[in-house]
C-alpha positions as CSV (number, residue, x, y, z in Angstrom):
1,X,145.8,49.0,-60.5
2,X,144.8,46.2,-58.1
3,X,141.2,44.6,-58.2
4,X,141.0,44.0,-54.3
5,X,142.9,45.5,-51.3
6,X,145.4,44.3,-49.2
7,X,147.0,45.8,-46.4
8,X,150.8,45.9,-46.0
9,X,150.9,43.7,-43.1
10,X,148.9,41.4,-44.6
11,X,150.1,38.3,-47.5
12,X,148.3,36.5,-50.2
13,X,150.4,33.2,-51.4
14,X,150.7,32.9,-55.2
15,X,147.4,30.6,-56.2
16,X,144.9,32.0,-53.8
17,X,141.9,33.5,-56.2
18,X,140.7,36.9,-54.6
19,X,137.7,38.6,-56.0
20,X,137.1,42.0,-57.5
21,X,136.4,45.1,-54.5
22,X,137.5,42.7,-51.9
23,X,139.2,44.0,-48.7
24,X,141.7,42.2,-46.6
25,X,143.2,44.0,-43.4
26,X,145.7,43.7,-41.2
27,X,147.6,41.1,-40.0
28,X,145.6,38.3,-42.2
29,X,146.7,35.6,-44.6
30,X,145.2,33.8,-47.9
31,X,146.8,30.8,-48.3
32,X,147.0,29.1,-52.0
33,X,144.1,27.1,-52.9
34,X,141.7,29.4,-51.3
35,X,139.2,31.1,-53.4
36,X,137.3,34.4,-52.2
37,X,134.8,36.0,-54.3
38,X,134.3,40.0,-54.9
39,X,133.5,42.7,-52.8
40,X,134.4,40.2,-49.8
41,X,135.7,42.3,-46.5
42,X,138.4,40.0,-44.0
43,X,139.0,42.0,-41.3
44,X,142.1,41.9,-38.7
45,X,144.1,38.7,-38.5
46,X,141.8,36.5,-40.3
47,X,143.8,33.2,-42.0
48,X,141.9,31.7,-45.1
49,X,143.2,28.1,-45.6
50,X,143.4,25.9,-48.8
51,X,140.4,24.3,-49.8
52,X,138.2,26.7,-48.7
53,X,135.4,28.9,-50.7
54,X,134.3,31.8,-50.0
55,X,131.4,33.6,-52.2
56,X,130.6,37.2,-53.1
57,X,129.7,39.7,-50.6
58,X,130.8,38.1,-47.6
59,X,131.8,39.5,-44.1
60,X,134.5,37.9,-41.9
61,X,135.2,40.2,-38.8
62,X,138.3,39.8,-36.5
63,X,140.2,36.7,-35.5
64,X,138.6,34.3,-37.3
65,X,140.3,31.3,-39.2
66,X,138.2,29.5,-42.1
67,X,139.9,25.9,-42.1
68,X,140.0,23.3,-45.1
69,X,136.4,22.3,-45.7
70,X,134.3,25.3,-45.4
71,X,132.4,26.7,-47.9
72,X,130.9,30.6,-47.1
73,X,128.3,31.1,-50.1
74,X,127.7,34.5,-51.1
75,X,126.3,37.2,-48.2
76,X,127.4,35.2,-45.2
77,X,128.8,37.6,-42.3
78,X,131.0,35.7,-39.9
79,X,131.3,37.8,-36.4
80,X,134.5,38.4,-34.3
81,X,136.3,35.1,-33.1
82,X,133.3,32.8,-34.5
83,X,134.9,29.2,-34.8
84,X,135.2,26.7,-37.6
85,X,136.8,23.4,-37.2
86,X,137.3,20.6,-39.5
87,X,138.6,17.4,-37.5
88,X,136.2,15.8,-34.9
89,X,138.2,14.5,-32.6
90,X,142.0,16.0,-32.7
91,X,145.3,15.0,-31.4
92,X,148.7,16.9,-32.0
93,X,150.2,13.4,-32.5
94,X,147.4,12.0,-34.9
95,X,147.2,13.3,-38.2
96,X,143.5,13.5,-39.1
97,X,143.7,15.5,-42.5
98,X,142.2,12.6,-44.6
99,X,138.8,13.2,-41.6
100,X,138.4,16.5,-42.9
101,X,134.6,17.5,-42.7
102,X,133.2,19.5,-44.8
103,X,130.8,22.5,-43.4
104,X,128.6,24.5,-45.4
105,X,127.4,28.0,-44.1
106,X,124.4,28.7,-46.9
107,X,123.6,32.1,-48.4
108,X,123.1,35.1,-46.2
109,X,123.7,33.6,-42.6
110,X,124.9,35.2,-39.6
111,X,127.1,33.9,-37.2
112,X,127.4,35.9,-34.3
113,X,130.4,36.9,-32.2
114,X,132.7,33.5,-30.0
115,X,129.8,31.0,-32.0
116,X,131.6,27.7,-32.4
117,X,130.4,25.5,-35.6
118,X,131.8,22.3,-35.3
119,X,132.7,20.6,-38.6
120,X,130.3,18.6,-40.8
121,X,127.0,20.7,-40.1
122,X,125.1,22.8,-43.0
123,X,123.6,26.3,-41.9
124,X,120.8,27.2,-44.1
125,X,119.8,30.4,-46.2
126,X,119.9,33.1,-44.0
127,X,120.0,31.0,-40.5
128,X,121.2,33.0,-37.6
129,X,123.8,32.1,-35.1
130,X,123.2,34.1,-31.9
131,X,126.3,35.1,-30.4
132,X,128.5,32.1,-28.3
133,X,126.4,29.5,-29.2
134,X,127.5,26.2,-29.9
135,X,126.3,24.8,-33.6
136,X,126.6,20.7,-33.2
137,X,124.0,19.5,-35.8
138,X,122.6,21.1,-39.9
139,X,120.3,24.4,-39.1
140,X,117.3,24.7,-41.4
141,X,116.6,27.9,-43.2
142,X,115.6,31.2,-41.3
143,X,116.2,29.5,-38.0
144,X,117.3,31.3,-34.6
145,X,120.1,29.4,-32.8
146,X,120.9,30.4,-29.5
147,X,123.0,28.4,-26.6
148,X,125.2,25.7,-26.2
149,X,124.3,23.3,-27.5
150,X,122.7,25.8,-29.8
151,X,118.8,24.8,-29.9
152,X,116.6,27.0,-32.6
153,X,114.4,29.5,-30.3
154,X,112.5,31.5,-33.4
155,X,113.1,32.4,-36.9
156,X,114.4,35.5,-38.3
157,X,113.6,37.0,-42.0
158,X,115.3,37.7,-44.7
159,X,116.5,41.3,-44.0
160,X,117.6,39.9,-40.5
161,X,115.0,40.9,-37.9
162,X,113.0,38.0,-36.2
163,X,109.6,36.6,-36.9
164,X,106.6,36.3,-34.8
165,X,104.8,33.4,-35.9
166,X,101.3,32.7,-35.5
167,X,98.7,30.0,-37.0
168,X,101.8,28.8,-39.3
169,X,102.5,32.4,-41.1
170,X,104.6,35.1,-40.4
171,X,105.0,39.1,-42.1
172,X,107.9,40.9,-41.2
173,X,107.2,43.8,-39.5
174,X,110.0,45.3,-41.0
175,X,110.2,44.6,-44.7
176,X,106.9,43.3,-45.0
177,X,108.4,39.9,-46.3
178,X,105.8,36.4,-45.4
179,X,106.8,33.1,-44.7
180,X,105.1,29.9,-43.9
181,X,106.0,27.6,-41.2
182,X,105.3,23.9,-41.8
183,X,106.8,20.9,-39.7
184,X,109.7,22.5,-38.3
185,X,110.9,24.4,-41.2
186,X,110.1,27.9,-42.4
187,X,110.0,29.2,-46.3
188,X,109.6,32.0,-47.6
189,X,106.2,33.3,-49.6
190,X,107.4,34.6,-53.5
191,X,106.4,38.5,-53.9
């Protein structure tokens, strides 16, 4: 028996790792080189190309393409037709490949639905991406992005509702998790 799922419409090349309880639907394709962790779920025509990691537990909804260079860590859910790229400045005629940049998206981010993240950025733990925003430059921890470019308009906990922060601390009214906000970045207070 099969340790992941893939649909019928759907091809893994020989030399693409895929983890244990991972899904892959319809119409997508995991190229070789291309490592996915368990319990991973890539939705409808999602393309997975070489050199790229993806960790445990991640999401990838519809039509989205993870290029050579981007790393997923484990937890990150990628929305419907969110962007990657990996060249800065492309031309059909040009071959860029040895320009490649890597991007990192960090453990537990969100990336909302048509968000672009050009190459060569880092997302932080658990950053969120609102929806059609346009990520140009590294995203620190927690942070809400919103807009194009995208500019950070709060912060947003662990469990994914946002933070009200006042005097430099935050609870979440949801989970009950604090955090501590000092010169532009936000961390989390241990339990």
């Amino acid at each position: 028996m099969a340790e992941f799922f893939v649909h019928e419409s759907s091809y893994v090349d020989d030399g693409a790792q895929v983890g244990r309880g991972t899904k892959i639907w319809h119409f997508s394709h995991v190229m070789a080189g291309a490592a996915i962790g368990e319990r991973c779920n890539l939705g409808q025509n999602v393309v997975v190309m070489p050199g790229t990691s993806i960790g445990n537990n991640v999401k990838i909804q519809n039509n989205v393409s993870i290029y050579e260079g981007v790393t997923l860590e484990d937890d990150v859910f990628c929305g419907p037709s969110c962007v990657f790229t990996n060249v800065m400045n492309p031309r059909s005629h040009v071959s860029r490949k040895h320009e490649y940049r890597e991007t990192r998206v960090k453990r537990g981010a969100s990336i909302g639905a048509n968000a672009t993240i050009v190459c060569g950025v880092t997302l932080g733990e658990y950053a969120f991406i609102g929806a059609g925003a346009v990520v140009t430059s590294d995203v620190p921890a927690y942070a809400l992005m919103v807009g194009v470019p995208a500019r950070r308009v709060g912060w947003m906990c662990q469990c994914g509702e946002r933070l009200l922060v006042t005097g430099g601390s935050a609870a979440c009214a949801a989970c009950g998790a604090a955090y501590v906000e000092s010169n532009g970045t936000l961390t989390r207070k241990k339990p």
